[in-house]
C-alpha positions in Angstrom: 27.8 -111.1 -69.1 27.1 -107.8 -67.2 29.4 -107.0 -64.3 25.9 -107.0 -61.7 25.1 -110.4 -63.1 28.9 -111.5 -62.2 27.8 -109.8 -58.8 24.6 -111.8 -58.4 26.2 -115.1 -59.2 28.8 -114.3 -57.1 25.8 -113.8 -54.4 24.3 -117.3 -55.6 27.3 -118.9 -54.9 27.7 -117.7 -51.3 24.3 -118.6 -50.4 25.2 -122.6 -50.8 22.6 -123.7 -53.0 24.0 -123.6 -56.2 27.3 -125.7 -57.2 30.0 -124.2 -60.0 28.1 -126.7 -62.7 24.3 -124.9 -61.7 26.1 -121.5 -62.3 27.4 -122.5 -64.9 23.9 -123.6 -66.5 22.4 -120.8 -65.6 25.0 -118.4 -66.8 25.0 -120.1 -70.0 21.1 -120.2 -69.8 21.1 -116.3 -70.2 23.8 -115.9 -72.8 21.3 -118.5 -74.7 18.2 -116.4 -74.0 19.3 -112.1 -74.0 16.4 -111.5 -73.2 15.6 -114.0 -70.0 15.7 -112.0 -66.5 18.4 -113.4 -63.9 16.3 -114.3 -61.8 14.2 -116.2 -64.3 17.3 -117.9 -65.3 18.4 -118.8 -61.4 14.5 -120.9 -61.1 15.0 -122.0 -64.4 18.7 -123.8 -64.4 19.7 -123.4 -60.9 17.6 -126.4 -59.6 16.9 -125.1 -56.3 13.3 -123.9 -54.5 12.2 -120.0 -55.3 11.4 -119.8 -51.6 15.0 -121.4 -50.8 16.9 -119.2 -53.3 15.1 -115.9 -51.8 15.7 -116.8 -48.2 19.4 -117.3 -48.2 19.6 -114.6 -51.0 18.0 -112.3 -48.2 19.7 -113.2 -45.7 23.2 -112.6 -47.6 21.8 -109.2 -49.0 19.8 -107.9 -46.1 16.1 -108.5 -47.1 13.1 -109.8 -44.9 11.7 -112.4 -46.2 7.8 -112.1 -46.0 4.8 -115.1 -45.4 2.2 -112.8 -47.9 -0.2 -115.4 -46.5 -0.5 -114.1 -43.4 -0.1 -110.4 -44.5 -2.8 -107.9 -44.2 -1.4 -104.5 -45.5 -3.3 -101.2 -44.7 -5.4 -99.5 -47.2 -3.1 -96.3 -46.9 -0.2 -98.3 -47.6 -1.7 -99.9 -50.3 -2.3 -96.7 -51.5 1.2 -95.4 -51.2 1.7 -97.1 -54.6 -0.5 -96.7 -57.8 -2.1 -100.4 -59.7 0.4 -99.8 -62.5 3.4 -99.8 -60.7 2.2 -102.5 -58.8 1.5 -104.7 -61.8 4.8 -103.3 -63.6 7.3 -104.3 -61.0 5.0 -107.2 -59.6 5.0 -105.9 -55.8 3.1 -105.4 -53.1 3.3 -102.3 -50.4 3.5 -104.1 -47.0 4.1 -101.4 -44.6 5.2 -97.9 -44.2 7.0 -97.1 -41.3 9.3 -93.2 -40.4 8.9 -92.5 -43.7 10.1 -96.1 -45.5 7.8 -98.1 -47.5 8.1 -101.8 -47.5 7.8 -103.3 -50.6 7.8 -107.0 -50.9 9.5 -108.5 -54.4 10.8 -111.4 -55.4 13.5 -109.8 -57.3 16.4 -109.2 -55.1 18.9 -108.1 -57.9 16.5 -105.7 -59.9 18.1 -101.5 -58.4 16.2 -100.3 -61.6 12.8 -101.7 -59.9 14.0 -100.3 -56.6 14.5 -96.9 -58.1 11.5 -96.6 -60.4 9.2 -97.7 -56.9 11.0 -95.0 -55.1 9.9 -92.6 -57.7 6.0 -93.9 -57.9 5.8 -93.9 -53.9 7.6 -90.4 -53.7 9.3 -91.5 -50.4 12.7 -94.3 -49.8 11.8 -97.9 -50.4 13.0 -100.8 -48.1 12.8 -104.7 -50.7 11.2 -107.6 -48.7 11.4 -111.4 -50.4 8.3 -113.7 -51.0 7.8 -116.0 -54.6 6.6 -114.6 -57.6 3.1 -116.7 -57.1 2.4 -115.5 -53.6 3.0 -112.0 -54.5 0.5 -112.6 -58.1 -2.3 -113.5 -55.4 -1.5 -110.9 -52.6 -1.8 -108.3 -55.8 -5.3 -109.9 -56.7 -6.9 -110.1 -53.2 -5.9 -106.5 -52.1 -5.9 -104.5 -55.6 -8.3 -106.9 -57.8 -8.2 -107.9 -61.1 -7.2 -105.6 -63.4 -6.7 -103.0 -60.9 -4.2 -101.3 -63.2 -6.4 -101.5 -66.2 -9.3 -99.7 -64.6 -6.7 -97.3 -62.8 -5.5 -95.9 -66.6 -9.9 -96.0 -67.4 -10.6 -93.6 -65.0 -6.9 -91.3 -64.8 -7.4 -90.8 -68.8 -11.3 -89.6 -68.4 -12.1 -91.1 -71.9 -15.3 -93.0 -70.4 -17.9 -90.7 -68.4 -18.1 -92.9 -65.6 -21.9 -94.0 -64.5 -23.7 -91.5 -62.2 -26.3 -92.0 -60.2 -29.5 -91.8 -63.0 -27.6 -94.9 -64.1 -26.7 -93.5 -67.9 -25.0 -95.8 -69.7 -21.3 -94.7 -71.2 -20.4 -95.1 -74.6 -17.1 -96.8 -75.8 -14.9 -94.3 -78.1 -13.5 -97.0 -80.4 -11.2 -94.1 -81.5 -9.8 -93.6 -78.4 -6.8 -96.7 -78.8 -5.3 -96.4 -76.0 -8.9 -96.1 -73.8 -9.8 -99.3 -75.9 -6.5 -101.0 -75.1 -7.8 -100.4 -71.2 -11.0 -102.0 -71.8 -9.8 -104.8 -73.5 -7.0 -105.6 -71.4 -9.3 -105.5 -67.9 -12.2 -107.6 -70.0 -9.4 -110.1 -71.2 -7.8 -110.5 -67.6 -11.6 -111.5 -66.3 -11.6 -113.7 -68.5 -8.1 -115.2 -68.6 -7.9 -115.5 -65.2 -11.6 -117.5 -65.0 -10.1 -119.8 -67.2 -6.4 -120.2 -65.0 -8.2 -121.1 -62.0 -11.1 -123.4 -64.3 -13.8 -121.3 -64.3 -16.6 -122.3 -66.2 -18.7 -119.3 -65.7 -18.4 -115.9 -65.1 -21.6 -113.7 -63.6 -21.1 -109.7 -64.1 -23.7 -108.4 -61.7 -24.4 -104.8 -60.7 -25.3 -104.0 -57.7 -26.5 -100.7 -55.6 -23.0 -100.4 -54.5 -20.3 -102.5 -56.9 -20.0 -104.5 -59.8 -19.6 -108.0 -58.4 -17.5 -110.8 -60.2 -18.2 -114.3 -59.7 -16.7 -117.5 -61.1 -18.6 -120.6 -60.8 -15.1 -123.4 -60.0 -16.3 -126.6 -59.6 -20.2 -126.0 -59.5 -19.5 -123.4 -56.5 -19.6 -119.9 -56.8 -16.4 -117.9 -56.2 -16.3 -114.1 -55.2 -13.5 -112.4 -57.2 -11.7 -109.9 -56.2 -11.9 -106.7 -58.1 -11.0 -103.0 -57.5 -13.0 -100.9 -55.4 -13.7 -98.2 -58.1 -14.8 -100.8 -60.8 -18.3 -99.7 -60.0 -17.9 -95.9 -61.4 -17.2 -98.4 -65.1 -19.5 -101.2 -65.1 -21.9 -99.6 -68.3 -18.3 -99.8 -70.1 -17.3 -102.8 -69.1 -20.9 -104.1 -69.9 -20.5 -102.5 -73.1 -17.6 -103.7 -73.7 -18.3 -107.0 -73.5 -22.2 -106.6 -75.7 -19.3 -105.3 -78.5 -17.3 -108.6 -78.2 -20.4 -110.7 -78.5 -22.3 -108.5 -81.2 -24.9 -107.4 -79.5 -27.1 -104.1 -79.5 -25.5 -101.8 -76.8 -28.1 -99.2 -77.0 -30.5 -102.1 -76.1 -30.6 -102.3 -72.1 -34.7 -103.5 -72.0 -34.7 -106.9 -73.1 -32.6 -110.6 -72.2 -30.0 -111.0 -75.3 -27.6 -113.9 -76.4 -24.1 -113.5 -78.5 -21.3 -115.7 -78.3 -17.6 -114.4 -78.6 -14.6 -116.6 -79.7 -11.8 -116.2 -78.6 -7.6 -117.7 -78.3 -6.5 -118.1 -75.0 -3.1 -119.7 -74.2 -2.9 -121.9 -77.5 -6.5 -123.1 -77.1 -9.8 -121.9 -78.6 -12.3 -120.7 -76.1 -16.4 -120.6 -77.3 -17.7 -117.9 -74.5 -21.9 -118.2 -74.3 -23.2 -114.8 -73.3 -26.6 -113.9 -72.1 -27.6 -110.5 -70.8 -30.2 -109.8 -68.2 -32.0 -106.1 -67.0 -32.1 -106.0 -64.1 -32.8 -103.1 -61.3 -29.0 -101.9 -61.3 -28.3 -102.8 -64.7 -27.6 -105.4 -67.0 -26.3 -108.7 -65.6 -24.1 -110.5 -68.1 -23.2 -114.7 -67.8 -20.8 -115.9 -69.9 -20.1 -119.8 -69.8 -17.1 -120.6 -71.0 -16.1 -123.9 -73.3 -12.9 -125.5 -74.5 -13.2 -126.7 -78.1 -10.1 -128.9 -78.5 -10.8 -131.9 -78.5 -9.7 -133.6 -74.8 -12.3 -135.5 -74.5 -13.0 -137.7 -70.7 -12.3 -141.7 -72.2 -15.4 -143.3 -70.9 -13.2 -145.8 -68.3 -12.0 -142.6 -66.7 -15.7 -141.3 -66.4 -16.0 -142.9 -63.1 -18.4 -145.9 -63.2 -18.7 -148.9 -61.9 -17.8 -152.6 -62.9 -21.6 -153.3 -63.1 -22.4 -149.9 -64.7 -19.4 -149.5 -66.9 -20.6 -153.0 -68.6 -24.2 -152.0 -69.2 -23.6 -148.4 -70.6 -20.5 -150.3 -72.7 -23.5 -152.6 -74.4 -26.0 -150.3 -74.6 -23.7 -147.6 -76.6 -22.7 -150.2 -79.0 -26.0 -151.5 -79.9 -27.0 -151.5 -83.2 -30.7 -149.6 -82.7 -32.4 -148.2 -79.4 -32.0 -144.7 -77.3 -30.0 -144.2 -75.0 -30.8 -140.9 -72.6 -28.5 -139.2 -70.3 -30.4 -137.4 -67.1 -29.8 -134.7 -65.1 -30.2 -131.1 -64.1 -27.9 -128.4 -65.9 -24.4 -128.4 -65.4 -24.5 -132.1 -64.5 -22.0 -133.4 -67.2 -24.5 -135.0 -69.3 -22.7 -133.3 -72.6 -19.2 -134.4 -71.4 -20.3 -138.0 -70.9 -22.4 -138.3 -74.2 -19.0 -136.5 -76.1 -17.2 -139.8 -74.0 -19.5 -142.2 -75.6 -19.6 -140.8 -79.0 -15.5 -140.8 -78.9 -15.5 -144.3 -77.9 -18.0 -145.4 -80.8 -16.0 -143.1 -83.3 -14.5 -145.3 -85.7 -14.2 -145.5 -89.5 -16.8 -147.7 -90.1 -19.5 -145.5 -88.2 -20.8 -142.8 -89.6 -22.1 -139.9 -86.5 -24.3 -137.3 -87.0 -24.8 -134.5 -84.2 -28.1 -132.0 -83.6 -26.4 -129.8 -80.9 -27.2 -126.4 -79.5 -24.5 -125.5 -79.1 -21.9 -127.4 -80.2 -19.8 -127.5 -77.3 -17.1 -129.6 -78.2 -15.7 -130.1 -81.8 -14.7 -133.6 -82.5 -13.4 -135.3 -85.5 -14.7 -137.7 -87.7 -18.5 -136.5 -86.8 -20.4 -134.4 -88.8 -22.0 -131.6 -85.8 -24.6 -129.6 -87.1 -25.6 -126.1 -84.6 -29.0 -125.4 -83.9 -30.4 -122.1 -85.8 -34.3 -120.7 -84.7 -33.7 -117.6 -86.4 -34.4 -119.6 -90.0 -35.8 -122.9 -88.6 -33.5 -124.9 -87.9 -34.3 -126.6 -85.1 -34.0 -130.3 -83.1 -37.2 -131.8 -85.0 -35.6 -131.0 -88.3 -32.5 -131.6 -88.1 -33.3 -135.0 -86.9 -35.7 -135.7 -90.4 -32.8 -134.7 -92.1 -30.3 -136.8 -90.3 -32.6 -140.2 -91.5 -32.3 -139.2 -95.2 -28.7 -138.7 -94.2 -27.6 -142.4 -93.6 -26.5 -142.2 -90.2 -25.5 -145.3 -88.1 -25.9 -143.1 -84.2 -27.4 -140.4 -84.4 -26.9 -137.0 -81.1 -29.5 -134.6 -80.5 -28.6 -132.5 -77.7 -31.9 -132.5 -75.4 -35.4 -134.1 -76.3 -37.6 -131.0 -75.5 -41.1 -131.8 -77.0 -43.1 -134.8 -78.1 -42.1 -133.9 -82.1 -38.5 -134.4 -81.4 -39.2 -137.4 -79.1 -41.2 -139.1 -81.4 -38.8 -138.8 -84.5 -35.7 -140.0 -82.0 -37.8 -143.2 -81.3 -38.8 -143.5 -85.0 -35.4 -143.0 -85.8 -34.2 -145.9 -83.4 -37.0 -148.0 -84.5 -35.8 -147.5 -88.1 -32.0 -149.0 -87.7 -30.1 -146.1 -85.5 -28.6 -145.7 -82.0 -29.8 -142.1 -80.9 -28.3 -140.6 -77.8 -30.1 -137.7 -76.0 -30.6 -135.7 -72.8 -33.3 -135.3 -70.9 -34.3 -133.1 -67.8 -35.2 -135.5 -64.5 -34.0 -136.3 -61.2 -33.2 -139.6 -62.1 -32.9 -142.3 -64.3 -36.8 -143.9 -63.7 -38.0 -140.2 -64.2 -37.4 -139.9 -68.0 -40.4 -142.6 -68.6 -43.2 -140.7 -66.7 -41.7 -137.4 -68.4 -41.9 -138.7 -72.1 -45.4 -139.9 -71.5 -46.0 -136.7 -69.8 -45.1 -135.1 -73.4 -47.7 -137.1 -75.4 -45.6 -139.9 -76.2 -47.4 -143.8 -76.8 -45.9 -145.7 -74.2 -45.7 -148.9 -76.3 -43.3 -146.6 -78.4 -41.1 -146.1 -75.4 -40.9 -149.2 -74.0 -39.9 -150.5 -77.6 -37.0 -148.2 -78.5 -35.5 -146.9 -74.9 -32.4 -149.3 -74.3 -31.4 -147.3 -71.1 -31.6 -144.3 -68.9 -28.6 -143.1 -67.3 -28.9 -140.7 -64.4 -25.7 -138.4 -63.3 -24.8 -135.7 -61.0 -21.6 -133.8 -60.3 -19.8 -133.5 -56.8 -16.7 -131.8 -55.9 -13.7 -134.2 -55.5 -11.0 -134.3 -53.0 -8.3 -132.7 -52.8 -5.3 -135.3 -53.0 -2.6 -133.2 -50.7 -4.8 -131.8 -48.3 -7.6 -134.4 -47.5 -7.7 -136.2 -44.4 -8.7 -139.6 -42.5 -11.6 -139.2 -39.9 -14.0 -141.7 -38.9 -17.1 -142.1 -40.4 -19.9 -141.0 -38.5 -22.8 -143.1 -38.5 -25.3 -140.6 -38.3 -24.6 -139.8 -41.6 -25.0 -143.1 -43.5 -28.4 -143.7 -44.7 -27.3 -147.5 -46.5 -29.1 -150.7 -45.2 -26.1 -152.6 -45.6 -22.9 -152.3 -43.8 -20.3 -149.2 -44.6 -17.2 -150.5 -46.5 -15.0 -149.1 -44.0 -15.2 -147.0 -40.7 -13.3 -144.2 -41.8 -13.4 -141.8 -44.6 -11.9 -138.4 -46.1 -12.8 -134.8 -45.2 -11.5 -131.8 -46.7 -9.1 -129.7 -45.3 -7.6 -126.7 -47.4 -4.7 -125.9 -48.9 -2.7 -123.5 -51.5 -2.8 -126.4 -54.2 -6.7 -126.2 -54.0 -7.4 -122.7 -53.1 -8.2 -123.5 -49.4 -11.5 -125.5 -50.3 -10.0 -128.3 -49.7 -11.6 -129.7 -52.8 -10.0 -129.7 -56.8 -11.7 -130.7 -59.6 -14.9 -132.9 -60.3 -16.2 -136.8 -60.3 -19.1 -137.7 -61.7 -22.2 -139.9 -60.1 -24.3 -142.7 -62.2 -27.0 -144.5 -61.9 -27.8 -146.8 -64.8 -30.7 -147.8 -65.6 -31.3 -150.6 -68.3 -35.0 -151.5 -70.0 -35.4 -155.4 -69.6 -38.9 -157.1 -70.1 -40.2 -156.6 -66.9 -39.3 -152.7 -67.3 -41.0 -152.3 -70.7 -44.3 -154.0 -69.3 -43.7 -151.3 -66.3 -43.8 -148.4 -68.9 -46.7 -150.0 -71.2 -48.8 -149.6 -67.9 -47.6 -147.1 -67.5 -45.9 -147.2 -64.0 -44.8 -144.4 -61.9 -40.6 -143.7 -61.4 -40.7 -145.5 -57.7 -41.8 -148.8 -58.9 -39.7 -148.5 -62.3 -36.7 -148.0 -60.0 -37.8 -150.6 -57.4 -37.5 -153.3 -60.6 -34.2 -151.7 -61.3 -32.7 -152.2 -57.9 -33.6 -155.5 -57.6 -31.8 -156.0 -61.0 -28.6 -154.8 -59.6 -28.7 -150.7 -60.3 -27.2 -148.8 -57.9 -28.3 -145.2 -56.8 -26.8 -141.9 -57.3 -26.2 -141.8 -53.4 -25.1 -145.4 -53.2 -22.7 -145.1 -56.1 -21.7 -141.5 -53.7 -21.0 -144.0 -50.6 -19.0 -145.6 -53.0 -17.0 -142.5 -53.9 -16.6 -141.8 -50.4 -15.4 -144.7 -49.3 -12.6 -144.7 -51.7 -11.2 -141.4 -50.8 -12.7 -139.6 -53.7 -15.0 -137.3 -52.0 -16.8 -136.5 -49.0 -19.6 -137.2 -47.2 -20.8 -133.7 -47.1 -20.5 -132.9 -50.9 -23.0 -136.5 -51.7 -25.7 -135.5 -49.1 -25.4 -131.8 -50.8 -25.8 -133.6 -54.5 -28.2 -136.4 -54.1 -31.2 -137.1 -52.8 -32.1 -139.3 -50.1 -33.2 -143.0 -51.9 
């Protein structure tokens, strides 16, 4: 091993964290791996905290150690530094002070970092301590995403940036090493929306900047981008049209493309849609896993009393089944949950989906095509000549494709579907509202199940308070006189929420429900016969939520409506 490494461990071995056998491992650990960095190695073998190892390893060599969280470096000092030596050595300029730039690390052994940051700030260099993950965020917040990327864009002056007429920029596929820019800021957007679980990205221009947003969680996140990005966001636009196969010279009309792309070991499907607006084109992407990691229907979330009805009605033999809610509800993940759980040898599955959003084997998924016809209505003709035992079309739109799902359920098959309504009680009123006989629905609907999304919890960071009154809208007595708020932490981004439960109500057609729907009977008193049956309502399955620690009050009285 190198004579500084002997050094360093020798350094490790004052601090008091690590015994002879640690060193041992982790010397051994880089003769193993040539090509690991020490202090790769040290995390990796040594056993001990990054924040422990860089405290005492500052304290024994002389360096601050930094809280980034509570740092708020000057523009001027930020500036002391350009984005590619930033990203390079993974640093961030703190301060500058007679002359000496603080630089915060989390490398305390690296001189050839020190010396090549020396040369890029063109003045000495004094190394602070903080962890490598602390410093990654610092580096986002103040420089943005791909701050280096669009650095190299503008310095090489292969793009004409935009002006104020608003000309659109051309891409110079030639020009490799421009094009490796490009790529690498578009890829970062999107690898980055996918670390933190993004599911959609919104590129919007504005008068004054190209704003990012991720949508985590069903909320809408601000991301942090450089300042200049503006002067490159008909490139960047462009860029991504190219991915997706669209027209670039086309900036007068909405588009839709879809790129496919490989992101840490996993296939991504990214949905893009453009939009023209007043300061350009505004791109969405939504962004979908297709491995198949599919939600097992007893970790969806129900109830005892709903988790037996939806386990009867998927299973039937004949009927529909219809999932409701508004976009980006769930409805797709739930119905993939149902179709897994139904997926066995002896059942043959056939899909009308567009898109498909999640591939899954042992179906038989067939994508939605307008361009030469191919669309719900008949692909769902096809499907009966097909021998199908349950049968998936993505979203009942029109009375056609209603009609042929209840002929098809009529005819021998289990058909699940979506529809568009604020609850469960609402899809009868809307599939009479589209020209369907109600006689037809009353004979083959089996069940309506109603969902929404709310935020959930976070697990380290929530906290007990007691429930205030004011807030709960149930005729019956609370469960319990406290519940959980969120607070905020670093696990959870400081929302103080991570990740997503789902809310049901299921409805199921008895009798008395299919003579409702023959008179045809408004949602009110269809749900009225329901809750005296047992159902419970999206906000009283919520309550329920709430009271076990699962989410707040706030986030049900955001999702659900007051029943």
């Amino acid at each position: 091993m190198a004579e500084t490494s002997k050094l360093a461990l020798n350094v490790l071995k004052a601090t008091g964290l690590y015994t002879d056998d640690a060193l041992a491992k982790i010397a051994e650990g880089r003769v193993r791996n040539p090509e690991m960095g020490l202090v790769e190695a040290v995390l990796k073998f040594g056993g001990a905290k990054e924040a422990d190892f860089l405290r005492k390893t500052g304290e024994f060599l002389g360096f601050d150690y930094v809280e980034l969280e509570k740092a708020q470096p000057r523009p001027d000092v930020l500036q002391k530094l350009p984005a590619s030596a930033v990203y390079q050595y993974n640093v961030l300029p703190l301060k500058f002070a007679d002359g000496v730039l603080t630089v915060v690390s989390s490398d305390p052994f690296s001189t050839m970092a020190a010396d090549g940051l020396r040369l890029a700030a063109g003045c000495s260099v004094k190394i602070a301590l903080a962890p490598r993950e602390e410093i990654d965020k610092a580096v986002k917040k103040f420089y943005g995403v791909g701050a280096d990327a669009i650095e190299k864009m503008i310095e090489d002056g292969r793009y004409a940036v935009d002006e104020d007429d608003g000309s659109m920029s051309k891409i110079d596929v030639g020009a490799e090493g421009e094009e490796a820019s490009i790529v690498k800021f578009v890829n970062r957007i999107i690898a980055e929306a996918d670390r933190q679980g993004a599911t959609d990205i919104h590129i919007e221009p504005q008068e004054t900047e190209l704003r990012i947003r991720y949508r985590i969680d069903g909320m809408l996140h601000k991301v942090d981008v450089p300042p200049q990005l503006n002067r490159l966001k008909s490139a960047i636009i462009s860029r991504i049209k190219v991915m997706a196969n669209l027209d670039i010279a086309e900036k007068r009309l909405p588009m839709d493309g879809r790129i496919g792309i490989r992101l840490g070991g996993e296939d991504i499907d990214i949905r893009v849609s453009t939009m023209p607006g007043a300061w350009g084109e505004s791109i969405s992407l939504r962004l979908l896993a297709k491995s198949g990691n599919f939600v097992k229907m007893v970790d969806l979330g129900f109830n005892a009393r709903d988790f037996k009805v939806v386990d009867k009605i998927i299973r039937r033999p004949n009927g529909i089944f219809l999932v409701t809610g508004p976009t980006g509800s769930g409805k797709s993940t739930s119905l993939y949950s149902f179709l897994h759980e139904v997926n066995t040898m002896d059942v043959r599955i056939l899909t009308a989906e567009d898109p498909i959003e999640y591939q899954m084997d042992g179906i038989i998924q067939v994508q939605m095509n307008k361009d030469i016809g191919l669309d719900f209505a008949r692909t769902l003709r096809a499907f009966l000549r097909q021998d199908p035992d349950k049968i998936m079309v993505g979203e009942i739109r029109d009375r056609e494709t209603a009609e042929i799902a209840i002929n098809a359920s009529l005819t021998g098959h289990m058909v699940f579907s979506t529809l568009h309504t604020n609850d469960a009680a609402g899809a009868f009123p809307r599939m009479i509202d589209m020209g369907v006989e109600p006689f037809l629905i009353a004979s083959a609907v089996a069940g309506v199940m109603g969902q929404r999304l709310c935020r959930r919890l976070c697990p380290k960071c929530r906290r007990e308070v007691p429930l205030d009154r004011k807030f709960y809208d149930l005729s019956y007595p609370p469960e319990r006189e406290t519940v959980f708020e969120p607070a905020g932490c670093e696990d959870c981004a400081k929302t103080g929420y991570k990740g997503r439960r789902a809310l049901f109500e299921v409805l199921e057609v008895d009798e008395e429900i299919e003579g409702a729907i023959v008179r045809r009977a408004n949602a009110t008193e269809i749900r009225d016969i329901s809750l005296s049956k047992g159902m419970k309502t999206l906000r009283e399955d919520g309550w329920a939520k709430v009271f076990a620690g699962v989410t707040s009050v706030k986030e049900i009285m955001r999702v659900t409506e007051d029943q």
